[in-house]
C-alpha positions as a Markdown table, in Angstrom:
| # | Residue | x | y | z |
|---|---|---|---|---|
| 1 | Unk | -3.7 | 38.8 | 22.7 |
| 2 | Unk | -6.5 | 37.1 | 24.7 |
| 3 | Unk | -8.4 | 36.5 | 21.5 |
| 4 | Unk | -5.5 | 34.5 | 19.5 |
| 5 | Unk | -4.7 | 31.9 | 22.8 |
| 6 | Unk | -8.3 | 31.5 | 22.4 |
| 7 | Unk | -8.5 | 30.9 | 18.9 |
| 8 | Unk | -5.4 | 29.0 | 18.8 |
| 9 | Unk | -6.7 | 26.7 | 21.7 |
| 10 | Unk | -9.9 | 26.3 | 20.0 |
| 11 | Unk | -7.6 | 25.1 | 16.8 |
| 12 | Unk | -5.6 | 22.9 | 19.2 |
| 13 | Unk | -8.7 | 21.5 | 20.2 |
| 14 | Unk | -10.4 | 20.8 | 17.1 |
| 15 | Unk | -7.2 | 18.7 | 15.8 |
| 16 | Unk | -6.3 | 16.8 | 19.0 |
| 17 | Unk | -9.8 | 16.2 | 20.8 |
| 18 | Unk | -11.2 | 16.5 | 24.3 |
| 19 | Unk | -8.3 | 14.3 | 25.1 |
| 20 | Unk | -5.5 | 16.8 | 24.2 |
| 21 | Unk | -3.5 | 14.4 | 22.3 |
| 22 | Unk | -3.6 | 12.8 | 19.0 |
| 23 | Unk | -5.7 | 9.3 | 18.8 |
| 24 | Unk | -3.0 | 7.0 | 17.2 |
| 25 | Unk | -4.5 | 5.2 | 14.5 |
| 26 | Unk | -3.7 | 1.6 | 14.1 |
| 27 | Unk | -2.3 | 1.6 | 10.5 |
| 28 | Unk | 1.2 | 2.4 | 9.1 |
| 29 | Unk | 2.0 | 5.4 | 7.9 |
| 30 | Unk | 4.8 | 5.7 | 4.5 |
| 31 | Unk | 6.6 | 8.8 | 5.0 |
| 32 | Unk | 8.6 | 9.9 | 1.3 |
| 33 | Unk | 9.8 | 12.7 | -0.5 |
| 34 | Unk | 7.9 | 14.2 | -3.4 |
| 35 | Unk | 10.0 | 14.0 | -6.6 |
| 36 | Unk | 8.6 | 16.9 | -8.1 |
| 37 | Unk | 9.1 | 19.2 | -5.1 |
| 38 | Unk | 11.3 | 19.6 | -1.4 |
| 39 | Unk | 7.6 | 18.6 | -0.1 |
| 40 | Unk | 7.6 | 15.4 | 2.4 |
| 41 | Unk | 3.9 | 13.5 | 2.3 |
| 42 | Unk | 2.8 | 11.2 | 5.4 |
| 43 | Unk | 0.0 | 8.8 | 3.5 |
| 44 | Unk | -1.7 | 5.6 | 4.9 |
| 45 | Unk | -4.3 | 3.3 | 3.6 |
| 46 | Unk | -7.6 | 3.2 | 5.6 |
| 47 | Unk | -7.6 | 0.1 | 6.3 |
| 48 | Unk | -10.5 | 0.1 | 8.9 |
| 49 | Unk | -13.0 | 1.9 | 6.5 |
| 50 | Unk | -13.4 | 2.0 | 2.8 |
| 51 | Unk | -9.8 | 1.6 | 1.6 |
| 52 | Unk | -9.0 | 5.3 | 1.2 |
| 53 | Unk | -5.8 | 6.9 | 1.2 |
| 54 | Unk | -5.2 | 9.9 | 3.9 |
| 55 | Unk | -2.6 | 12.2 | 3.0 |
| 56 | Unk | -0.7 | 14.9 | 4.9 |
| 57 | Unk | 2.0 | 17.1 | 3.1 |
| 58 | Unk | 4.4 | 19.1 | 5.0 |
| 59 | Unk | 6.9 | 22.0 | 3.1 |
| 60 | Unk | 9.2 | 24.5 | 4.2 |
| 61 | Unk | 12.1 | 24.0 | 6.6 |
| 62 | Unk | 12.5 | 20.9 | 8.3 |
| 63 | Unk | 9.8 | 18.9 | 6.6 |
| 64 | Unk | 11.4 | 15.8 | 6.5 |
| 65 | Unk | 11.3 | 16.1 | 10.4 |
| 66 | Unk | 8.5 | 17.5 | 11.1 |
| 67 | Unk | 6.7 | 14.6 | 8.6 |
| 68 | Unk | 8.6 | 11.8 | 10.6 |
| 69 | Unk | 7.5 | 13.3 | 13.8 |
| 70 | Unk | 3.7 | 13.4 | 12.6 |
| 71 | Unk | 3.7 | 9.8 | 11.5 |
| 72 | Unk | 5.5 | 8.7 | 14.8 |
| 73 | Unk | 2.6 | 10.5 | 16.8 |
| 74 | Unk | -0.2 | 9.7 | 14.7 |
| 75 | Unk | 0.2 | 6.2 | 13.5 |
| 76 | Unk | 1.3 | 2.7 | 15.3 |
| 77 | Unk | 3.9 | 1.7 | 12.1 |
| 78 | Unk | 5.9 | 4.0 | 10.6 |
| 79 | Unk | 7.8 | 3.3 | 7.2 |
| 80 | Unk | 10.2 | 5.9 | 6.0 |
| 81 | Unk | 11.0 | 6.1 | 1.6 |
| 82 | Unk | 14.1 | 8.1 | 1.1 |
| 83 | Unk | 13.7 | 7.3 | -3.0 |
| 84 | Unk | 10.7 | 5.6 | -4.5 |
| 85 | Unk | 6.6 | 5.9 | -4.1 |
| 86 | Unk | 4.6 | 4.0 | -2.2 |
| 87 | Unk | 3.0 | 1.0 | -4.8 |
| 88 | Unk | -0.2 | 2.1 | -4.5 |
| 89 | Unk | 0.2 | 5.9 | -5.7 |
């Protein structure tokens, strides 16, 4: 039991930093459904760097939440697509 709090706070640590929380990046984040799939995808621009595009796909139950709730946390716009892609994918 010891080991997996251990490994799982050394995960936790990884992703959110000495810190403990997420740095928000200063960018805005499209949150939309994939039309192929139930997945929901979180994507921004880089707009800071070289122009690249992160993305972040979340599946299973509660998706759409759990995508919204990323974005929220993790980036200081948020814009949500219930129907169409983003332009530039």
């Amino acid at each position: 039991m010891t080991s997996r709090l251990r490994r799982n706070a050394r995960e936790a640590k990884i992703m959110l930093g000495e810190t403990g929380t997420l740095n928000r990046v200063a960018a805005t984040a499209t949150v939309f459904k994939d039309p192929e799939s139930a997945d929901w995808i979180v994507s921004s621009i880089d707009s800071s760097g070289d122009g690249g595009v992160y993305t972040v796909i979340f599946s299973g139950p509660f998706a759409r939440e759990r995508s919204v709730e990323y974005a929220s946390e993790k980036y200081s716009g948020l814009l949500l697509r219930e129907s169409d892609l983003p332009e530039y994918l």
